[in-house]
N, C-alpha and C positions, 0 to 999 in steps of 0.2 A: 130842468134838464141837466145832465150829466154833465159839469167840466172834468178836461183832466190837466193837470199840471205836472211838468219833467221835471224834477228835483237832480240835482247831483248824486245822490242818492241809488237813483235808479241808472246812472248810465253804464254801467256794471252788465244790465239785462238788456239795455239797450244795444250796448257793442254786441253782445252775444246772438241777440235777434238778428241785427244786420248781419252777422259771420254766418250763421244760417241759412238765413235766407240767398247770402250769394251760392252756399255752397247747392241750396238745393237749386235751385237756376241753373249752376254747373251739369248736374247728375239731371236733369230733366233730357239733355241733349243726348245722354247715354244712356239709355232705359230698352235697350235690345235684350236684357237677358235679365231671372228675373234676381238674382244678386243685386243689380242695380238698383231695381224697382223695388225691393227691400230696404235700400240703403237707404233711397228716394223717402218712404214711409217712415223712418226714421226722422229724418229731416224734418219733414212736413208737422209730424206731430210734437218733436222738439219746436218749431217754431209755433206750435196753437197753445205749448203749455206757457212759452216766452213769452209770446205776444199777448195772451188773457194773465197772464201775472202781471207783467208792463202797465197794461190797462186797469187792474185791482190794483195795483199799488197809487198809482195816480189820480183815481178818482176822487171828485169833491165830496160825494157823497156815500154814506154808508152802503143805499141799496145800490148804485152802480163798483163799490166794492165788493160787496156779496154776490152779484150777477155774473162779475167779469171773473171772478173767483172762482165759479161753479163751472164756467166754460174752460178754464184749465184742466180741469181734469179729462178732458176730451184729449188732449196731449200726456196725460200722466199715466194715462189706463192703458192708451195704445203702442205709449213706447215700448212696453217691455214686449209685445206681443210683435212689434215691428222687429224689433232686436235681434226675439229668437228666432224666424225667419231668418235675417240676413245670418246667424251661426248655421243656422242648419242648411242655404244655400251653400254658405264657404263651405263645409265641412263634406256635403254630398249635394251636387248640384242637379242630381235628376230623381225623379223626372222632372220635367220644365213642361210645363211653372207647376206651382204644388200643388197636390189637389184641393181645393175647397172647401170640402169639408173638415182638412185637417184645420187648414186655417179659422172656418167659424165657431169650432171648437175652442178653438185658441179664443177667440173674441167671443164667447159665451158670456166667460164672466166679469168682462169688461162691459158688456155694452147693459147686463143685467144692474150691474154697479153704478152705471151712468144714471138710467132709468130711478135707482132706489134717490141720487142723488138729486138730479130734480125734481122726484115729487114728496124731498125730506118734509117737507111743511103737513104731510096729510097723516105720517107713520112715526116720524122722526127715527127710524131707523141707524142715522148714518150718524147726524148731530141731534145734542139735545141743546134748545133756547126756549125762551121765552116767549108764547103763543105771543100773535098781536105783533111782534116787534123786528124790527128788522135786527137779523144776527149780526153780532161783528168776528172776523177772523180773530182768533186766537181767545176769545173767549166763551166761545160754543161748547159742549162737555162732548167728547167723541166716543162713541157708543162700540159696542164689541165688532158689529159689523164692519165699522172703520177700519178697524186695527185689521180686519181678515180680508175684505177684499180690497181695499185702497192701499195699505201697507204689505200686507203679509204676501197677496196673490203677487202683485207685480214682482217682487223681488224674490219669490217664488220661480217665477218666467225668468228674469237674471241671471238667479243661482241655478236654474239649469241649464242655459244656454252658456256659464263658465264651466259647469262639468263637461257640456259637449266641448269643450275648445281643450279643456287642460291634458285629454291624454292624446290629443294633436299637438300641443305644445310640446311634449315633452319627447313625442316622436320627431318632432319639425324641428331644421337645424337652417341656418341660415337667413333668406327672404322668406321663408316659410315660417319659421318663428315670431320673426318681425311682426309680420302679418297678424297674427294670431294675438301677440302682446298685446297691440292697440286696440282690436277687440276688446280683449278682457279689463283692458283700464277701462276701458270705454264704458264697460259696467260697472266696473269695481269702485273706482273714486265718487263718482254719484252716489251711490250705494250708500256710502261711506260719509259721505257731506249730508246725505239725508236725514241719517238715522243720528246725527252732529244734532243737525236743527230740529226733529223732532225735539229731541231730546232737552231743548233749551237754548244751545250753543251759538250765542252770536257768530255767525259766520259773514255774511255780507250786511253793512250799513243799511239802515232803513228798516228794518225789518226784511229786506227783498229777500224772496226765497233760492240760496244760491243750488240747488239740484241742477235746475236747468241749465244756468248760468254751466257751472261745471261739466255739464253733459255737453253742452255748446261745445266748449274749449275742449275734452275729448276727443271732441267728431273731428276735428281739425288735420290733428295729426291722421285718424283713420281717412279722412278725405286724400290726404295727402298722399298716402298711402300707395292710394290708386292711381297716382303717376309713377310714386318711388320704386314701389312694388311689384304692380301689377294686381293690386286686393282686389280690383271690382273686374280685371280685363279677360279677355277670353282663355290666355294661356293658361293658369293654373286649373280653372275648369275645365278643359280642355286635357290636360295631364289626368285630372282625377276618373275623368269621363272615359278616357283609355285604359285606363288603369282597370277602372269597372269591368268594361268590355271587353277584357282579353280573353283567354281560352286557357291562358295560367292562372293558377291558382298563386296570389299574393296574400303574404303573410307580413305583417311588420310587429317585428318584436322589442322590447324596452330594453334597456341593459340586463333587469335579470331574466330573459329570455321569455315575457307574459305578453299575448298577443294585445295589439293596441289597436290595430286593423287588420280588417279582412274583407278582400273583394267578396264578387256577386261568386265567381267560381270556385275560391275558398271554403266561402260558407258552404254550399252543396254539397262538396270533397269532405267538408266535417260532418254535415248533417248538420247543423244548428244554424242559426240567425248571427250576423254578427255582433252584433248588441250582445249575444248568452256569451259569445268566444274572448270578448274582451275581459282580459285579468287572468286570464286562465292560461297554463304551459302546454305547450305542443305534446308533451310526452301526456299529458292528460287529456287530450282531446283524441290524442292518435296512439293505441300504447304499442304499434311496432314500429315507433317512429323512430330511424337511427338516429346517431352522432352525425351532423356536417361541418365538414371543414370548408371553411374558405376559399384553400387554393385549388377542390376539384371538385368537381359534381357526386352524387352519391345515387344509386339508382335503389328504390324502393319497391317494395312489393308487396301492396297491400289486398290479399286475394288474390286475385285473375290477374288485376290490373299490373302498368309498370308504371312509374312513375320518375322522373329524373328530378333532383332537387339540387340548386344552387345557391348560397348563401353568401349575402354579399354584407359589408358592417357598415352602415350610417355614421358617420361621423361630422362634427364639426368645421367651422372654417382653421381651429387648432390642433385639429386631428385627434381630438378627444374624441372616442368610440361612447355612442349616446344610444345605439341599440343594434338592431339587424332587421334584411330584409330578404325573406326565406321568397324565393319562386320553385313552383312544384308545376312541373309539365309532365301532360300525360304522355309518354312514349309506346302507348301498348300495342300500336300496328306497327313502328320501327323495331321493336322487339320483337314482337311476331314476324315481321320479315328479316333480319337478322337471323331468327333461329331456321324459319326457313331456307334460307340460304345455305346457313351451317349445314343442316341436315342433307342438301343437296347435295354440298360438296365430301360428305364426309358417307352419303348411302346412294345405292345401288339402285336406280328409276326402275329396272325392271321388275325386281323380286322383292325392293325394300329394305334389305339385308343391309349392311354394311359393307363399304367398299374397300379396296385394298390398302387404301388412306386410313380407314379409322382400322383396320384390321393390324397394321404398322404403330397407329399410335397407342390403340389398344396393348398390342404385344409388351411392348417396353411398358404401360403402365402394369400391368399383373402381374407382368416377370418379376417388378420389383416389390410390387407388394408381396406376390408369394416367396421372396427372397426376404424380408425384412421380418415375416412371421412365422417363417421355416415351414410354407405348406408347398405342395405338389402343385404342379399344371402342368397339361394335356394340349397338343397341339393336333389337331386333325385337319389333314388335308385329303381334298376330296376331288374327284374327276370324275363325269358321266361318261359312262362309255356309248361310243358310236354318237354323239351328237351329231358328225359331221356327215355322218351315211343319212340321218334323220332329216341334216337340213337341204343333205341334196336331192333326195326321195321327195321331201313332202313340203319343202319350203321354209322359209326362215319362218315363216309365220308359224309353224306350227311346233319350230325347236325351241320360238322363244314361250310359247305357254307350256311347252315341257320346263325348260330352265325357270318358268314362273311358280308355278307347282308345285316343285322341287323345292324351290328356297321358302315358301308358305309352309312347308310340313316343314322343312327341318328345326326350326327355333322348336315348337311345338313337342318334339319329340326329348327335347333335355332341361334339364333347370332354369327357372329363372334367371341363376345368376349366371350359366352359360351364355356365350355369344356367337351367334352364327353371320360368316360372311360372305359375299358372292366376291371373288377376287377378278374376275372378267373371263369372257367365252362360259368356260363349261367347269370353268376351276372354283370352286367352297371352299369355304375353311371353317372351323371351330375353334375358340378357346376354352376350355373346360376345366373352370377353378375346384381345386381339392382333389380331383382327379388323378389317383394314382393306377402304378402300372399294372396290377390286379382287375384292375375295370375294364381294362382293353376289349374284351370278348365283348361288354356289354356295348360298347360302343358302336363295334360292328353289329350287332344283333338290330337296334336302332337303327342304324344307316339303312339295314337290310328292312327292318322294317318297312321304313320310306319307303321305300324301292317299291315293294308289293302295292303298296297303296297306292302311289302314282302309275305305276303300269294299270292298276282298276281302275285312274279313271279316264283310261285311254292311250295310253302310252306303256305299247305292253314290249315294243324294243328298247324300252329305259333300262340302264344298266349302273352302274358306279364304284368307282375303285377307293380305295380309302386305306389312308397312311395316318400311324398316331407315335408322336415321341412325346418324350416325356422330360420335364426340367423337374429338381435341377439336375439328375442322375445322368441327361443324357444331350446336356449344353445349354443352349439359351441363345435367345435370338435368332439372328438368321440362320445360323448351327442346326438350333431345333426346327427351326420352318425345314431345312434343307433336307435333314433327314426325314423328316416325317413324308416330304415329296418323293423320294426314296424307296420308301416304303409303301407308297400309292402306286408310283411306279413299277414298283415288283410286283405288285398284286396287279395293275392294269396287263403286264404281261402275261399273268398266269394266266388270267380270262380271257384274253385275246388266242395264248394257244389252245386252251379248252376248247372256245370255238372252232377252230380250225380242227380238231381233233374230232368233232361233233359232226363236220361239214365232210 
């Protein structure tokens, strides 16, 4: 029968097991989310690699050295696979709890490696000894598969669970730094005392293997953590879980401005996965992506959409700038109600046209462009005649689809780059860029055009008087407006005594 005997030796693994053990006792009462319940496996498995090492070191006998030996590895295989778990809960905590199958994957070739080690005696795959004989640690000959999946896998699952941490680290300023440090010691130093003692390297008396031991005294400060911190509690999860779920798009950028993170609606906004978006610059993921400055928002236009972008700088507790954090809100129905508005206040409900407001703002812009590039503009001012015999006859209803009519043909009838306006009641206007005084006949000729067409389709007492001056030969502004009324007016009177001459 197996004695075992505690040597001074070993109380090195022994404090460490007890440190363990209280902590996982601790974290058993917090196992609500599964961060915890990672951390929890953690623990659990540091204490089976402590406790089966405790036990092979102090055994009387060689086969309960070798036995108690073999049962460590049940702690050496799963830590790292616990590990990368708890990085990948801190770093993105949903969905809750993981799925399954990511996890049996992860334990494929851990529990494969378990299997080749206990049935070494029948393959010897793992160690080569001596048929017939009980092996002793440390002078077994360790075969290529040792070195791939006992050594190389596990720290394999380490070194990628420190890449997941380090471009958080280096985005994370503050408690969030913190956080993350003690992680990565938490891997790094074991790591480091391991590949010591493969190697040769007395590290702990006795021969006792200090990995554990060390990984122990890691956890400590990461335990602690979860009071000082917050590492295991619901707030930071909680921050990141909102963060996911917003309806901005979150960008966080490094100092030299290379995405480090990207939410769920980021990613979509690029089109790629955020795993592709990390290392890569905005200007190369987006290429009409402006300049933002800090102190205003910047509004973006990629396609149809709108987009409003604010850009704030991460900084330390010394005010050292360590990166930025770009949010991009979709604005494109505030934009479309915005320009709706504009356009209400600036045109004409009935006919469309432009109203006396944009016809005012308009004037002063063309006056002065056709003044800076020494070209002509055309001012026409326009009156239907007899509207008001129209609307007493036959009702308003029927003067307003002549005045609708009326302002649908006229844009139709002149250039693109002319502009037609309904100024209120029964009064139009025109601006007509390049337009010089030579073209006057054609303009009436048009107006007169109108006129035929709408009286065809139903309004055959339409009539219209029309006045044109001309900048800059003959004023500007309300000068030009003034006269060109002038001149509508002298012509509304000729028509008026024609009729009466008719009558």
């Amino acid at each position: 029968m197996t004695q075992f005997t505690l040597t001074p030796d070993l109380l090195p693994t022994l404090l460490a097991l007890l440190v363990t053990l209280l902590m996982a006792g601790n974290t058993m009462h917090r196992t609500a989310h599964a961060l915890q319940r990672a951390f929890l496996a953690v623990l659990l498995a540091t204490c089976v690699w402590l406790g089966a090492d405790l036990l092979s070191l102090s055994a009387s006998d060689a086969q309960g050295r070798w036995d108690w030996g073999l049962v460590q590895f049940l702690g050496i295989l799963t830590i790292p696979v616990a590990w990368l778990v708890l990085v990948q809960r801190h770093l993105r905590p949903m969905p809750e709890p993981m799925p399954w199958p990511r996890v049996l994957a992860l334990l494929a070739a851990p529990l494969l490696t378990l299997a080749l080690i206990w049935t070494n005696d029948r393959h010897g795959l793992i160690w080569q000894y001596p048929a017939g004989t009980v092996p002793v640690w440390g002078e077994v000959g360790r075969q290529p598969l040792y070195w791939l999946l006992i050594v190389a896998y596990p720290n394999a699952l380490l070194a990628w669970g420190a890449g997941l941490l380090l471009p958080a680290w280096r985005a994370g300023h503050g408690a969030e730094r913190h956080q993350i440090t003690l992680l990565l010691l938490a891997a790094v130093l074991p790591t480091l005392v391991n590949t010591a003692y493969l190697l040769g390297v007395p590290v702990l008396p006795g021969g006792a293997t200090p990995a554990p031991v060390v990984f122990a005294l890691c956890l400590v400060p990461v335990a602690w953590g979860m009071l000082r911190y917050g590492l295991l509690r619901v707030a930071p999860l909680a921050h990141r879980q909102v963060v996911e779920q917003l309806a901005d798009a979150v960008f966080v950028l490094d100092a030299r401005g290379r995405i480090l993170e990207a939410n769920e609606r980021a990613a979509r906004l690029a089109g790629r996965p955020p795993a592709v978006l990390r290392g890569v610059r905005m200007g190369d993921v987006f290429q009409s992506w402006p300049q933002v400055a800090e102190d205003r928002p910047v509004e973006w236009r990629p396609g149809s959409e709108v987009w409003e972008l604010r850009l704030s700088t991460v900084r330390n507790a010394r005010g050292n700038a360590l990166g930025q954090a770009v949010v991009a809100r979709d604005v494109t129905e505030r934009a479309q109600e915005h320009a709706r508005v504009q356009r209400l206040a600036s045109e004409d409900t009935l006919t469309g046209l432009g109203n006396r407001r944009a016809f005012e703002t308009d004037l002063a812009r063309e006056t002065a462009r056709a003044q800076r590039h020494g070209l002509p503009l055309a001012v026409t001012m326009i009156d239907l005649d007899g509207l008001k015999a129209v609307n007493d006859r036959q009702g308003h209803a029927y003067g307003d689809a002549l005045l609708s009519a009326f302002g649908r043909a006229l844009p139709g009838a002149f250039r693109p780059e002319d502009r037609a306006y309904r100024l209120g009641g029964d009064e139009f206007a025109l601006l007509l860029a390049h337009s010089a005084t030579e073209g006057e006949g054609a303009i009436h000729d048009r107006i007169a055009r109108i006129v035929q067409r709408v009286q065809a389709q139903g309004f055959p007492e339409m009539g219209a008087s029309v006045g044109v001056a001309y900048f800059p030969g003959e004023g500007a502004g309300e000068a030009l407006v003034h006269l060109a009324d002038e001149r509508m007016y002298a012509q509304k009177a000729q028509h008026r005594a024609a009729r009466s001459r008719a009558s």
